[in-house]
C-alpha positions in Angstrom: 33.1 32.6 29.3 33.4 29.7 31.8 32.4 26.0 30.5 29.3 26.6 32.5 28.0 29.4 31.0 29.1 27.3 27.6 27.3 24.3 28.6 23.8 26.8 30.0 24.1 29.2 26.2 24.0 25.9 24.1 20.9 24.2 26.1 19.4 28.0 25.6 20.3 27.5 21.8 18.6 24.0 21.4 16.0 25.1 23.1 15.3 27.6 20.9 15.9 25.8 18.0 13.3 23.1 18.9 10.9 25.8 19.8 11.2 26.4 16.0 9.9 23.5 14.6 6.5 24.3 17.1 3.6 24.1 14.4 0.4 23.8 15.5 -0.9 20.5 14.4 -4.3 19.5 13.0 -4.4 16.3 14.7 -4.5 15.4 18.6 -3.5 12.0 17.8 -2.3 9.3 15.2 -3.2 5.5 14.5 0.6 4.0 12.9 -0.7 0.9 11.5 1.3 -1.9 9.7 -0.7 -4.9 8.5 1.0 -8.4 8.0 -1.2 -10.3 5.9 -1.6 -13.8 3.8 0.7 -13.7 0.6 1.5 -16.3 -1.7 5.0 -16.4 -3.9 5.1 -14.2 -6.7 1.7 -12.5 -6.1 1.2 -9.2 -6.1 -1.5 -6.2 -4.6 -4.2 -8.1 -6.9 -4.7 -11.0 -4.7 -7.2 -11.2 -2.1 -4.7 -11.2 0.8 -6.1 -11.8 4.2 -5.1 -9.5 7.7 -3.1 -12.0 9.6 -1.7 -8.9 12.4 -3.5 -6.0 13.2 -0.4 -4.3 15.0 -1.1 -0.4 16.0 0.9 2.4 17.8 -1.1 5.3 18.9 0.9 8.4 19.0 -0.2 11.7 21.2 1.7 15.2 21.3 3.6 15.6 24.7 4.7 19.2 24.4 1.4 20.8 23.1 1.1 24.6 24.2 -1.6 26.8 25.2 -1.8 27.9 21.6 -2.0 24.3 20.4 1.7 24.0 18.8 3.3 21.0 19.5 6.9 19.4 17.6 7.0 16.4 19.9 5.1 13.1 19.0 5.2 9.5 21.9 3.7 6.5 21.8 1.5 6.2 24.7 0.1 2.7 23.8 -0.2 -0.1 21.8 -2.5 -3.1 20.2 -1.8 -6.0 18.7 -3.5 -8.4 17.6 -2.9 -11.7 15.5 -6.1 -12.3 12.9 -7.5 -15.9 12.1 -8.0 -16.2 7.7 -11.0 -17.8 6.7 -10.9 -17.9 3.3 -7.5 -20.0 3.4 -7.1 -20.5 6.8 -3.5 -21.9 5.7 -1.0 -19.8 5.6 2.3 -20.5 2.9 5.7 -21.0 3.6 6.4 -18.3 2.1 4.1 -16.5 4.5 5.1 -17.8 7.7 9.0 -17.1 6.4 8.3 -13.6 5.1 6.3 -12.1 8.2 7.3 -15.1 11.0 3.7 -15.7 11.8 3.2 -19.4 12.7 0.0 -21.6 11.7 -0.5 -22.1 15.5 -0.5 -18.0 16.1 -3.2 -17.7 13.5 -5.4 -20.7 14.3 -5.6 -19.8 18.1 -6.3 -15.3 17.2 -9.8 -13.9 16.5 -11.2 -13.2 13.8 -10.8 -10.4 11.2 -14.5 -9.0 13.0 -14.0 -9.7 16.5 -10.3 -7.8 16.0 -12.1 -5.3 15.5 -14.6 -4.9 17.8 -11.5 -5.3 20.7 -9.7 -2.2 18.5 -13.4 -0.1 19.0 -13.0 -1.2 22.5 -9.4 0.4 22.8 -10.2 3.3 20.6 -13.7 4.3 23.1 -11.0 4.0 26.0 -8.3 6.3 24.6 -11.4 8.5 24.2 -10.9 9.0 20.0 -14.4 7.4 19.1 -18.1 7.5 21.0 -18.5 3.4 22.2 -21.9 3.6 20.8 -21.8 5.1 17.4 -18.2 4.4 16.7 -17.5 7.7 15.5 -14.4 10.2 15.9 -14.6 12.5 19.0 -11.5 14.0 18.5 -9.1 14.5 15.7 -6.8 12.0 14.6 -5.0 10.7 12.0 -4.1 7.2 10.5 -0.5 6.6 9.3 1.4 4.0 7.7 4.2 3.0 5.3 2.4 3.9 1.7 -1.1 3.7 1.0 -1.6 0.1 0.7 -2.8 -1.1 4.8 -6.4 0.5 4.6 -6.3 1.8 0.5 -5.9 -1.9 0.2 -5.7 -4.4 2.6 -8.7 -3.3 4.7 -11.0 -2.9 2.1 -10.0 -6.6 1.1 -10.4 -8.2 4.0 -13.8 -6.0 4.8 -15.5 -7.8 1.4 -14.3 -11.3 2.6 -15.2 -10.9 5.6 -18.4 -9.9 4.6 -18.6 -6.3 7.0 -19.1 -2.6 6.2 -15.8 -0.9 6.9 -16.6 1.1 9.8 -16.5 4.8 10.6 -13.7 5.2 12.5 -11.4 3.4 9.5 -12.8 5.5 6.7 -11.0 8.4 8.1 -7.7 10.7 7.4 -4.5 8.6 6.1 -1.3 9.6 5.7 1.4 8.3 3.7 4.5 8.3 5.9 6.6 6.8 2.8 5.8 9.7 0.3 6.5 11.9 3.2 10.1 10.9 3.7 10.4 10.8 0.3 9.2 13.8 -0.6 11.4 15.3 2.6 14.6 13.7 1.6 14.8 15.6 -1.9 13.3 18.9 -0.8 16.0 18.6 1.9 18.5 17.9 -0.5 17.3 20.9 -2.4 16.3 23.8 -0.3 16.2 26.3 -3.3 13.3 23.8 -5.3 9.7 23.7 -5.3 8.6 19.9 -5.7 5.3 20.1 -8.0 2.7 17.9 -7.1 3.0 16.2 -10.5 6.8 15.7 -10.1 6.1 13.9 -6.8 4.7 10.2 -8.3 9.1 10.2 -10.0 10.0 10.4 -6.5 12.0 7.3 -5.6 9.5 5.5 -2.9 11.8 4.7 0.7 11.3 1.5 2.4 11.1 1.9 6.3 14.7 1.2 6.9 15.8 3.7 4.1 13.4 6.2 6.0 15.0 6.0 8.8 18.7 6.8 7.0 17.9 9.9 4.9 16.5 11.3 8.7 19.3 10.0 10.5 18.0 7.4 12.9 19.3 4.2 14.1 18.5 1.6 12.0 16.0 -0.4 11.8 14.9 -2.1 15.4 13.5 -5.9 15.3 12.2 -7.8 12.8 11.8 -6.8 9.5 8.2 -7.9 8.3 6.4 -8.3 11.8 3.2 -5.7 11.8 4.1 -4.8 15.4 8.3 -4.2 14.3 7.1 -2.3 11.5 4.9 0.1 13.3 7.0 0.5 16.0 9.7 1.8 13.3 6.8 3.9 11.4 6.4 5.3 14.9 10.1 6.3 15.0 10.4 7.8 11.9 6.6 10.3 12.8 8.5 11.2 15.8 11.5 12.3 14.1 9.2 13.9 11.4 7.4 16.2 13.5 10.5 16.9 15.7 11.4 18.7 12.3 8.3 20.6 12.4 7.1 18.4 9.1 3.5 18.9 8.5 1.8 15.5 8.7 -1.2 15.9 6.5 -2.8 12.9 4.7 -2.4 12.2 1.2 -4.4 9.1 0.7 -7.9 8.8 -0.2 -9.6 5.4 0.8 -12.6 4.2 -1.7 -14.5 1.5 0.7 -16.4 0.0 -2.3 -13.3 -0.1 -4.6 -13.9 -3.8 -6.7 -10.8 -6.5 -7.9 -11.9 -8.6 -10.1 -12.1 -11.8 -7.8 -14.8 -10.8 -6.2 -18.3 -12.4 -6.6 -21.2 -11.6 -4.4 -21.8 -11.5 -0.7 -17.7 -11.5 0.0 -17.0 -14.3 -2.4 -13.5 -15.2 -3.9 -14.0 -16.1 -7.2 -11.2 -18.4 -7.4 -10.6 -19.1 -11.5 -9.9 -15.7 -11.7 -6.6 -16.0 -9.7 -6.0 -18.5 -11.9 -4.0 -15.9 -14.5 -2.4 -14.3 -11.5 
């Protein structure tokens, strides 16, 4: 066989084994979201922590076929968007060193409400939600690392800012992190069945650790910036479904979930932090 023929039977053999991994996917498209948001030293998930970058990639299948399979996930656009605080409008050192985000970047951005209204905007426009009613017109899916962005974070920042959580956030989420995770030991071990139950002793993989159980590069830009981290997230869906992974959620969001600082009408009750 000449190196030709070689070279033409091994591009038939990829081929083939990329046609494989072909599932037919429940979603059209995906929201990877990575929140950076106000944090002070030796606090944990309990504090009331404010969305200082609203950083999201949106993902769309490339290579979908007439029967609606599809292994191969892009980016075909971006938002970003730095977020003013209002409850302390100052951010920590410890803040501005952990995610980079200056005092000047945060002063100058929108707020929390108006970030959101510019999001709507790019949602209607990518044709995933009706401009009027703000709901889903076609399938998608929101993703991040863990459950903490919306599960958390949004819900947070919705109370202080004193706003319903809209529709088109109170959708699907799925959990990238327990998705490598869960990957990376099934993977290890072909021949076991991972019970659901077993799954919460699975060792939890950071974003660069995702990306070295699947065999990426590692991790590209800043560790900490919203927009780095999504980007990254993005990486490691694309490698995911390239695998033929099913990306299902496996977080469930309560919008009217209660910490104990808050008071009425999106108020921090501050002596409470006091213990934290």
């Amino acid at each position: 066989m000449s190196s030709s023929q070689t070279q033409k039977k091994d591009l038939m053999v990829k081929g083939a084994q990329k046609q494989d991994h072909r599932v037919k996917p429940p979603y059209d498209a995906f929201l990877v979201l990575d929140v950076e948001a106000t944090c002070e030293k030796g606090t944990g998930f309990e504090w009331p922590n404010e969305i200082i970058e609203w950083p999201v990639c949106l993902m769309r299948w490339k290579d979908k076929s007439d029967q609606g399979r599809a292994c191969q996930l892009e980016i075909v656009d971006e938002f970003r968007s730095f977020v003013k605080p209002t409850w302390r409008p100052q951010l920590s050192q410890f803040c501005t060193e952990l995610t980079g985000i200056t005092q000047v970047q945060v002063n100058t951005a929108p707020t929390f409400q108006n970030v959101l209204k510019m999001f709507a905007r790019f949602l209607a426009n990518h044709g995933l939600i009706d401009p009027k009613s703000g709901r889903p017109v076609q399938r998608f899916c929101w993703c991040s690392d863990g459950p903490f962005d919306i599960r958390d974070f949004v819900v947070k920042q919705c109370f202080i800012s004193k706003m319903p959580m809209p529709l088109w956030l109170k959708g699907d989420i799925l959990d990238v992190r327990k998705v490598v995770s869960v990957w990376a030991v099934a993977s290890s071990n072909p021949d076991t069945t991972i019970k659901p139950s077993a799954r919460s002793h699975i060792r939890s993989l950071n974003i660069p650790q995702q990306l070295q159980v699947l065999g990426l590069p590692a991790f590209q830009g800043r560790l900490h910036s919203g927009i780095d981290d999504t980007r990254n997230i993005a990486r490691v869906m694309t490698e995911l479904a390239s695998r033929g992974v099913r990306l299902e959620p496996k977080t469930s969001i309560n919008p009217n979930r209660r910490w104990n600082w808050m008071g009425k009408s999106g108020v921090v009750l501050e002596h409470t932090l006091m213990s934290q």
